[in-house]
C-alpha positions in Angstrom: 23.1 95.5 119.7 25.3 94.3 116.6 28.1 97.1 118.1 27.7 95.7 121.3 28.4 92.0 120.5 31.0 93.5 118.1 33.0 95.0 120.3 32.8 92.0 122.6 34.1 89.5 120.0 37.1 91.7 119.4 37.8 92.2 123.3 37.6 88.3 123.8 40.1 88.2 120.7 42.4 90.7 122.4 41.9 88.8 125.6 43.4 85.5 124.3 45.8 87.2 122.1 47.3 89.2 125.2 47.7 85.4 126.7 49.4 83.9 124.7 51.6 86.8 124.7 52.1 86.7 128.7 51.8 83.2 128.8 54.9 81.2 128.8 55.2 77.4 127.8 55.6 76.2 131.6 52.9 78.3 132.6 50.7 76.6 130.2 51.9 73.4 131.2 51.3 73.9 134.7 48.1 75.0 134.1 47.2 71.7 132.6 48.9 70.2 135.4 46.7 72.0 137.5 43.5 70.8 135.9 44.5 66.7 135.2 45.7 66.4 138.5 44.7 69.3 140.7 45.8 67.2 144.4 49.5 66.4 142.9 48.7 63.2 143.5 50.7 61.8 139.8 54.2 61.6 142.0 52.7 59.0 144.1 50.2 57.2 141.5 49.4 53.8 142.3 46.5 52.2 140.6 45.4 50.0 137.6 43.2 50.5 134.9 41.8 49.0 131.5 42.9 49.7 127.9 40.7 48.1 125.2 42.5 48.5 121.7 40.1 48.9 118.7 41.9 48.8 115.2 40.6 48.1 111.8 43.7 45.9 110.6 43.7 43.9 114.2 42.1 41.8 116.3 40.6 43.8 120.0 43.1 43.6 122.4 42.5 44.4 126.2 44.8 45.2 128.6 45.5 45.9 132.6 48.1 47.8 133.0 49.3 48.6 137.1 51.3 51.3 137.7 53.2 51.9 141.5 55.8 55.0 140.7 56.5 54.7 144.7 58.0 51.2 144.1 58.9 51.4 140.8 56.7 48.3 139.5 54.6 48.2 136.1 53.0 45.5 135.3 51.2 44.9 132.1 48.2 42.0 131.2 46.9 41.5 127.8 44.4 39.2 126.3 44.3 39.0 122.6 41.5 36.2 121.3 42.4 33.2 123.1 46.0 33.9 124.1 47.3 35.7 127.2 50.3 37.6 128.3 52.1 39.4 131.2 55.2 41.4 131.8 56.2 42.5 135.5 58.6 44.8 136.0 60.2 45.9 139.2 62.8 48.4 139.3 64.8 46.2 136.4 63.5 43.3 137.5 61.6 41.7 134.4 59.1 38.5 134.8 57.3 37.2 131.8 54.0 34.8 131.0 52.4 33.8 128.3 49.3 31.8 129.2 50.2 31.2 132.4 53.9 30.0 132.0 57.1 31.1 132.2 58.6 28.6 129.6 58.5 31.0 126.4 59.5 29.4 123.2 61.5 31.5 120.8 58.6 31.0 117.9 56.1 32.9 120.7 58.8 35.6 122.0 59.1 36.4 117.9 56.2 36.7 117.3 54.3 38.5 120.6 57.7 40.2 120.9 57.5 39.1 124.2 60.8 39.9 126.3 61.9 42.2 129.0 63.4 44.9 126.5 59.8 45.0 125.3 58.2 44.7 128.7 60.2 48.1 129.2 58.8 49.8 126.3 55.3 49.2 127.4 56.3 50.6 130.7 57.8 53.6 129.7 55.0 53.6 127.0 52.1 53.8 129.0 53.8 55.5 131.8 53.9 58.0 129.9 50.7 58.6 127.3 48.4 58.0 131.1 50.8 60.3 133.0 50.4 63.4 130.6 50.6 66.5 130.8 52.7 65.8 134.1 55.4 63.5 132.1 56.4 67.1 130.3 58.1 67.7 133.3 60.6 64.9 133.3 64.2 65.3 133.1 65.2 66.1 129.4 62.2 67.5 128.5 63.1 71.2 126.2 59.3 72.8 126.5 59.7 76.1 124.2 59.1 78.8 125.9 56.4 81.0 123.4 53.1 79.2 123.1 50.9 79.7 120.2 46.9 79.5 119.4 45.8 77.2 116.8 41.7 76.5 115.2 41.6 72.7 114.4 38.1 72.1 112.7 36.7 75.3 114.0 38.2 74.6 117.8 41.1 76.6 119.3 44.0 75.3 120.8 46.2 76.7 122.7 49.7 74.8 121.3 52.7 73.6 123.1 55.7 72.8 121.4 58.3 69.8 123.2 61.7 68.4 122.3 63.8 66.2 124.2 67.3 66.0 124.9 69.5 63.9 122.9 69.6 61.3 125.3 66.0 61.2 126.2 64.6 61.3 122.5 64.4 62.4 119.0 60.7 63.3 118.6 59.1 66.8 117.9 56.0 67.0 120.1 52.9 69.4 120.2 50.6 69.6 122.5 46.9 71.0 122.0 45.4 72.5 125.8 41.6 73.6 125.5 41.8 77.7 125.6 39.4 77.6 128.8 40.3 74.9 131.1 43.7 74.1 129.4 42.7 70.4 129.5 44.9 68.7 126.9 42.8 67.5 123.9 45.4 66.4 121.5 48.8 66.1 120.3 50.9 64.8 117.5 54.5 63.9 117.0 56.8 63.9 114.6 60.3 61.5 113.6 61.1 64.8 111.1 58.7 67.4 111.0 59.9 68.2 107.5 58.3 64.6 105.3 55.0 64.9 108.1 55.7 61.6 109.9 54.5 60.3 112.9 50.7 60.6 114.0 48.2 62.7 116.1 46.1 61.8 118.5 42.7 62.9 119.6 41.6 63.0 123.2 37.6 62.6 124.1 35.9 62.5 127.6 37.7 61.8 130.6 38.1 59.2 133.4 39.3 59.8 137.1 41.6 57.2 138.0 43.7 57.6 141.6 42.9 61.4 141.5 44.1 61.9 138.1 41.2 62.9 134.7 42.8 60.8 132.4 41.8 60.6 128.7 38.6 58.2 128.4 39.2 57.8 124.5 42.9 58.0 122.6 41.9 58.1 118.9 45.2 57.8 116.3 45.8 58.8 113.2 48.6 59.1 110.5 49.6 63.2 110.0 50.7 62.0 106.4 47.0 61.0 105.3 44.8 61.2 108.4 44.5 57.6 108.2 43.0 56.1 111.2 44.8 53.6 113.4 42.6 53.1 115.9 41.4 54.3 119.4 41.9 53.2 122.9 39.2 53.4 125.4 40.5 53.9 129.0 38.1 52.2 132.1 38.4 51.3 135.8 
């Protein structure tokens, strides 16, 4: 019996090992693809959905963010204790609010950073942590071609590495897809790989929103220290 289970362990080993070897990195990506959004529905997405930030250093903030890729509009609604905020974009379009007004004083703008540079960062911001793994196939996106297998905490990953073009960005980005179902359960990025900037995030349960399993719980912390940031919790 101990020769049987044995020889199993070492033909599951050779199993994944032969994978990763066959495997490329846009196999592995489509594969996730094919699991977050099975109906290829992400190219259409429109839909709306709540972010509640939980931080140690900062008050909860909560957000609805609404995002229509068919007509380009994002718009983004946050309530932090008794102040509100909006930013609308769409296409270039920007339209801002802060409790319920458009006259923004430059005190308020300062210090909510409240403008329509910012109200694009949000929307390529969220656009694209809620539209992974699909967003690794943007324009600009390198994805290396040889995967590899990493154990986190006694869990194996299979790890994709992505860098960008110049003109798209500067980060180094891994991503961790369970071995199985190659949902992706983490990732980290780095400014410069080589001081261990940046942070990595930790993915937990999932939410279907318009067709697509999105992460229910987004859990940051610094690569430098492990320090946590915070989490975001994802519902309808």
């Amino acid at each position: 019996m101990r020769l049987q289970i044995t020889i199993l362990f070492i033909l599951i080993g050779l199993t994944t090992s032969a994978l990763a070897q066959t495997l490329s990195g846009k196999e592995l990506l489509e594969k996730s693809i094919e699991y977050h959004d099975p109906n290829s529905k992400w190219s259409q997405f429109n839909g709306s959905f709540n972010v509640s930030m939980q931080s140690p250093s900062r008050p909860l903030r909560t957000s609805n963010i609404v995002i229509d890729l068919m007509r380009s509009f994002f718009e983004l609604s946050v309530q932090i204790v008794e102040n509100q905020w909006k930013v609308s974009l769409l296409d270039e379009d920007c339209d801002l609010l802060f409790n319920g007004s458009r006259e923004i004083s430059p005190e308020i703008e300062k210090e909510f950073r409240l403008n329509c540079k910012r109200a694009k960062m949000y929307r390529d911001y969220y656009t694209y942590l809620y539209g992974l793994p699909m967003k690794l196939k943007d324009p600009g996106t390198l994805i290396d071609p040889v995967i590899s297998k990493k154990s986190i905490e006694g869990i194996s990953y299979w790890v994709l590495k992505v860098e960008y073009d110049p003109n798209v960005g500067s980060d180094t980005w891994y991503f961790y897809f369970d071995t199985e179902t190659f949902a992706l359960k983490r990732y980290q990025f780095f400014h410069d790989e080589s001081k261990n900037d940046g942070e990595y995030i930790i993915l937990d349960d999932e939410i279907e929103i318009e067709g697509i399993l999105m992460p229910k719980n987004r859990s940051w912390y610094y690569n430098s220290d492990n320090a946590f940031l915070g989490t975001d919790i994802l519902s309808k």
